[in-house]
Steps between C-alpha positions, in 0.01 A plus 500: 500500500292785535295685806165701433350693768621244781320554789607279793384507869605257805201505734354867481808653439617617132828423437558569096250738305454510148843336454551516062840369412656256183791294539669427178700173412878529599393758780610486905297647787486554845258548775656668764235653803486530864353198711142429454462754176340238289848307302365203618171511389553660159770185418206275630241670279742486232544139472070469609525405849334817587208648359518865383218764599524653205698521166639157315857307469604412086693260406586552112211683462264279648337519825647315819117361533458362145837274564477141577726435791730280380591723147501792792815291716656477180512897456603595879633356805480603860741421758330615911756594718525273794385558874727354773 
């Protein structure tokens, strides 16, 4: 997966600016922030449940957008945490 200039914004504010990163195969990551600093919405634009202001989400080396949904479930998978 790779991040170009990801721009993303929850109502009017700007939460992630010109965000560039690459994760190779085999590779672990975290998202650790304070509440409401945008993990949320990044793993939501991620997985295209939230549309980025700016920038674009790869997924071996071709654009989140040019995916058809159901070769793009095959690639990812999101799990929401629960409300109670």
């Amino acid at each position: 997966m790779q991040l170009q200039n990801l721009t993303v914004q929850q109502k009017q504010r700007c939460l992630i600016r010109d965000l560039n990163l690459q994760v190779e195969p085999g590779q672990c990551w975290v998202i650790l922030g304070q509440n409401g600093a945008g993990k949320t919405s990044l793993l939501r634009t991620l997985v295209g449940l939230h549309h980025a202001q700016q920038g674009q989400v790869y997924w071996q080396n071709r654009a989140q957008s040019d995916w058809d949904l159901m070769q793009l479930a095959r690639l990812r998978a999101y799990l929401p945490q629960g409300r109670n």
